[in-house]
N, C-alpha and C positions, 0 to 999 in steps of 0.2 A: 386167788383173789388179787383185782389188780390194788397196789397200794399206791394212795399218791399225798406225796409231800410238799406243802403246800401252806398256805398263810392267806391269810384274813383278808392282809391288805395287796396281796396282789392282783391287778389286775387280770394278770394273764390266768393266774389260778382258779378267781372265779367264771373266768370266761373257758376253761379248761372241764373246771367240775358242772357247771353250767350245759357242756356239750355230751360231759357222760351223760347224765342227770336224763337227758332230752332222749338222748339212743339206749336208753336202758341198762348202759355200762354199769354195775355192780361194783363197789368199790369200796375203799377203807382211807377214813380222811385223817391224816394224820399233820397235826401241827407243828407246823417247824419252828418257830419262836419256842412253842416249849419242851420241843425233841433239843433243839439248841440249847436252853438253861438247863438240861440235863446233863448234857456233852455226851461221852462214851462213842462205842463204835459204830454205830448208826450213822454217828453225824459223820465221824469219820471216811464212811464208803460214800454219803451224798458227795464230800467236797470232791474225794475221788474220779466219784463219777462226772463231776463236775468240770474235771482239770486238773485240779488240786488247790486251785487257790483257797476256792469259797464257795459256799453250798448257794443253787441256786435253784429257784424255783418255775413252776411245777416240775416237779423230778419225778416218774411215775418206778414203778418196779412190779413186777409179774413174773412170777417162778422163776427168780432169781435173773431175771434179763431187768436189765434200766435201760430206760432213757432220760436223757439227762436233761435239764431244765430247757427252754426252749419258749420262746416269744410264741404265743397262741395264734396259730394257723388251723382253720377247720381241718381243712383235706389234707396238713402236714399231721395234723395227731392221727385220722383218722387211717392214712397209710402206716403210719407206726406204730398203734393198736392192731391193723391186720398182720405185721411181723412178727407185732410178738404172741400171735395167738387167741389176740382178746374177741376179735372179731372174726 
């Protein structure tokens, strides 16, 4: 299941879940405001994946492969969902 980490207010996030949503991408939305006032090591591997500074958003993950937050491009998500399998 692809998992995507993601927030309310982001733009790109909803324009991201908005494109799975359309192509029948299957998916598990998980809140990073309140994955963040949790903390632990979750949040820990986003900022990772992220660089290291700071977690950012949409960060998607599938059978332990990420991609890490990224300004919403159609045909950038939709070649990076055929890598990692989703499509």
């Amino acid at each position: 299941m692809l998992n995507v980490y993601a927030a309310e207010w982001c733009p790109h996030c909803r324009n991201t879940v908005a494109w799975l949503k359309e192509h029948g991408v299957e998916f598990q939305y998980h809140n990073i405001d309140e994955i963040d006032a949790e903390g632990g090591e979750l949040i820990r591997k986003i900022i990772d994946v992220n660089g290291g500074d700071d977690w950012v958003v949409p960060t998607l993950e599938f059978n332990g492969q990420w991609r890490p937050g990224k300004v919403f491009d159609a045909e950038e998500l939709e070649r990076d969902l055929k890598s990692l399998g989703i499509l």
